[in-house]
N, C-alpha and C positions, 0 to 999 in steps of 0.2 A: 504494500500500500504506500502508493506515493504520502511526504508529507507535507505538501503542498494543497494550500486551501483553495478549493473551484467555486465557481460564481455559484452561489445557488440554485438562481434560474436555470442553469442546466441539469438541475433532478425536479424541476420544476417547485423550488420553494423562493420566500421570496426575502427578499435582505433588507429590505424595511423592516419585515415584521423580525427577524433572526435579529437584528440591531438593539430591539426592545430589549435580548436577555443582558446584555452590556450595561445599561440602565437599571436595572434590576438588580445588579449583580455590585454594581459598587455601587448600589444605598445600602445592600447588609454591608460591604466594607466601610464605608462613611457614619452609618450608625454605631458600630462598634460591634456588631451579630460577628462575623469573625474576621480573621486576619487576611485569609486569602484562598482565592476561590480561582478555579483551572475550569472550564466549559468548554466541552467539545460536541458536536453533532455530523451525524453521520450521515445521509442519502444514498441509496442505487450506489452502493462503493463506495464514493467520494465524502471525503472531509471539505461539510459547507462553510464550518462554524470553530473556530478554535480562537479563544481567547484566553485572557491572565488576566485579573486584578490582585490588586493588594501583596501583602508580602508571605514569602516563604518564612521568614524571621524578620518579625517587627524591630526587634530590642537589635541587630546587626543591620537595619535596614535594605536588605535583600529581597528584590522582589520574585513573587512569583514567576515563573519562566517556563516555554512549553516543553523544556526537559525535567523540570521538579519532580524531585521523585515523593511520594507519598508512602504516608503505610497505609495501607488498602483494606487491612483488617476480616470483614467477613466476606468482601469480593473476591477475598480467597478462597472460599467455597465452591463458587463455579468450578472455579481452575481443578481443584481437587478432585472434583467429582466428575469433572470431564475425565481427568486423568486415570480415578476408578472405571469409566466405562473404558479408556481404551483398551483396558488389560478386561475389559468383557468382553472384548471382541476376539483376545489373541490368548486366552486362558480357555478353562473348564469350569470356573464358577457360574452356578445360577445367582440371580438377584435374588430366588426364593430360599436361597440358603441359609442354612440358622450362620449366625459369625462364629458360634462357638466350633462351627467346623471350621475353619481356621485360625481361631481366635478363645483356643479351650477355656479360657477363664470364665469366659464369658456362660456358660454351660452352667457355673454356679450362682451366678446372679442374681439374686431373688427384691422379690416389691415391696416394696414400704408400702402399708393402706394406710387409709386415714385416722384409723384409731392405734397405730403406729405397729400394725403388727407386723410380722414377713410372710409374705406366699412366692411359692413358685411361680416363674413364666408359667401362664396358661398354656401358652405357644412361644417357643422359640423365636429372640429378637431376630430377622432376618436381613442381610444384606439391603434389604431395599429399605427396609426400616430406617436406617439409617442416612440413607441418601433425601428421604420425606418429614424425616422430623419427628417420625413416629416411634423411635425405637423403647420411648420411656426413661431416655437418661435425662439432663438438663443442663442448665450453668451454673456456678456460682454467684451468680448476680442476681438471679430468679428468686424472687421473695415469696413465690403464692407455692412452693413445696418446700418441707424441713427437709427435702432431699440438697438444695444446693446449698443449707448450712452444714450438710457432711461432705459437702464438696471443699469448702470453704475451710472447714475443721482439718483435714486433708491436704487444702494446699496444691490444690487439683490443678489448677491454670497460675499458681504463685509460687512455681519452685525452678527458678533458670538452669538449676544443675543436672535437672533431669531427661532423656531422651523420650521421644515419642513414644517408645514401648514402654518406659520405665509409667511414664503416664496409664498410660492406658494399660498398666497392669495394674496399677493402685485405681484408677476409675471400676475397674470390672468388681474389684472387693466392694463397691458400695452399690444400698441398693437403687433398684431405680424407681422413680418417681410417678410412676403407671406402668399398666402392663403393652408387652409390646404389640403397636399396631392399633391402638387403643382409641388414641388422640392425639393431636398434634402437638407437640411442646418445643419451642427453640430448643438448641442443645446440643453438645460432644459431638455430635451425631457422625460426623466429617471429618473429627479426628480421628474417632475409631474410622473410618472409612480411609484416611490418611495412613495408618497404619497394616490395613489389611493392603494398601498401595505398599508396603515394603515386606511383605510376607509375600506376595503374589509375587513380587517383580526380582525379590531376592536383592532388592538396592536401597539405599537410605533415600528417605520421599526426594528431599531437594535434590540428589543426582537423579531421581526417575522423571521430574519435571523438567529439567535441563535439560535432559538429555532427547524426550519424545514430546515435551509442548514449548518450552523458552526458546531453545536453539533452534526447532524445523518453523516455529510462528517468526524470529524475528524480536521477541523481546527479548532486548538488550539490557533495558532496563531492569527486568522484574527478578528478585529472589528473596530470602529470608533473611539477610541486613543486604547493609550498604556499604561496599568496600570505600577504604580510602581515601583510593582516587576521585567517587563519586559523591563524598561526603558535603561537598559544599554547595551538591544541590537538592539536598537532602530538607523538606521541609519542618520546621518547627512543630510543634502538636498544639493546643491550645485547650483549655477549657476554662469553665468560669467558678472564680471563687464566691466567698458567700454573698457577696455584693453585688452579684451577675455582672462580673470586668474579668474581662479574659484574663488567662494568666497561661503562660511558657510551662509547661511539666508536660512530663510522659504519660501516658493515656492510664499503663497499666504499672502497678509496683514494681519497681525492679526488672521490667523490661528497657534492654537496648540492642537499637537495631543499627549501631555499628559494629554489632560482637557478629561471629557468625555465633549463633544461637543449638545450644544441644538439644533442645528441644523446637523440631520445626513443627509449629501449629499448623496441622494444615483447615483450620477451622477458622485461622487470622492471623496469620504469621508470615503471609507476603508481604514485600513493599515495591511498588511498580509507577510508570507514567502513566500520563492520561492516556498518551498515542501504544502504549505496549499494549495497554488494556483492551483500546479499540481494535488492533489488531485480533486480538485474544474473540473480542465481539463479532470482531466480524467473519473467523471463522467458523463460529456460529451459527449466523444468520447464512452463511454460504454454505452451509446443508454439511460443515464438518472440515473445509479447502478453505485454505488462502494461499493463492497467489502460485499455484500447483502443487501446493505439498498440502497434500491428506491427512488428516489427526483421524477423524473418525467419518464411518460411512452414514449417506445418507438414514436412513432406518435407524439406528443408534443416534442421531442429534431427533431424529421423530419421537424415538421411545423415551428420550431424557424431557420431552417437552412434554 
């Protein structure tokens, strides 16, 4: 994908109205909503719409720039889980299979009810379960089950020393938060999914992504930190203190994403550009192709939609 910006009118959209998101866009930078905002739009291929306001780093005065890189957080999910079906297509797993077949722990796992007792899976959590939301696990930030306070107590998503499997062997000892299949609950979901990506592929996730979606798509940009070399265009993070006034700190405890990281989350553990992503999007919407190189076939981007 070229990255060069074409007129609009030739996908037939039009640049008055695409002009409006620019105006919109530095009132939340002028009211103080946040520091800096990156806007891209896509048409029939082409990139109509790519802008920047405001700063990467307020306090360094650095502005936003259309190579900033981002932590991308749960838009690493997609990636993930694209990555899970590629190895559906060149493996023996069914979607309908319990995890605990390749994932024994999980076989012991039993559910918290609401009068706090434990029962067994009705039904074995399944592969797709996890790809849906549906497997019964959760996160530690979820307040409506006393399941992500044993998340929390655990240490489940707050411990940088540990690898992807080390996690998801201490998540399999807790129990889960509904039975699987059940109901939809945000959640782990994709980390366990992240890691059955390195039981299946025999590779640690960030070499399996590098290898069959970063390097064949073109993103340059995208991985689990930011070397270096790349570090100064690496954007600030922001949230708001009790005052609602933005302030400079890292999203989550004890996360940095200039380390390379032992633990790669593949649940929000990427950090990537806006144009990496796009690419990433648009071979998506191209039925699985960008640009001649095939990630996944037609029928597998149908069955993931």
């Amino acid at each position: 994908m070229s990255n060069e910006i074409e007129l609009p009118e030739s996908v037939g959209m039009s640049s008055q109205r695409l002009n409006r998101i620019g105006v919109a866009m530095q009132r939340y930078i002028d009211n103080g909503t946040v520091r800096g905002i990156s806007t891209m739009v896509m048409r029939r291929g082409k990139v109509v719409h790519a802008e920047q306001f405001g700063h990467r780093d307020a306090e360094a005065g650095l502005e936003i720039t259309p190579d900033t890189i981002f932590r991308i957080y749960s838009m690493t999910k997609p990636i993930v889980s694209t990555a899970l079906m590629l190895l559906h297509e060149t493996t023996d797993f069914r979607l309908q299979d319990p995890v605990a077949t390749y994932l024994p722990a999980f076989g012991a796992t039993q559910v918290l009810g609401a009068d706090g007792s434990l029962a067994p899976q009705a039904r074995p959590m399944e592969i797709r379960d996890l790809l849906t939301h549906t497997s019964g696990l959760t996160y530690d930030f979820m307040e409506d089950t006393p399941v992500g306070q044993l998340y929390r107590d655990a240490r489940i998503m707050n411990d940088a020393t540990r690898t992807l499997e080390e996690v998801i062997d201490a998540l399999a000892k807790i129990p889960l938060s509904s039975q699987p299949g059940s109901r939809w609950h945000y959640s782990l979901g994709i980390d366990v999914a992240a890691r059955l990506i390195e039981v299946l592929s025999g590779q640690p996730l960030g070499d399996f992504l590098a290898e069959r979606i970063f390097g064949p798509l073109g993103m340059t940009d995208t991985d689990f930190h930011v070397s270096e070399e790349k570090a100064s265009r690496f954007a600030q993070v922001y949230g708001y203190d009790d005052n609602g006034e933005l302030l400079a700190g890292e999203g989550f405890p004890g996360a940095n994403f200039l380390r390379d990281p032992a633990f790669e989350s593949g649940g929000g553990g990427l950090v990537s550009t806006a144009m990496d992503y796009m690419r990433f999007s648009k071979m998506l919407l191209n039925g699985g192709e960008l640009e001649g190189v095939r990630i996944l076939a037609p029928l597998t981007v149908e069955l993931m939609h």
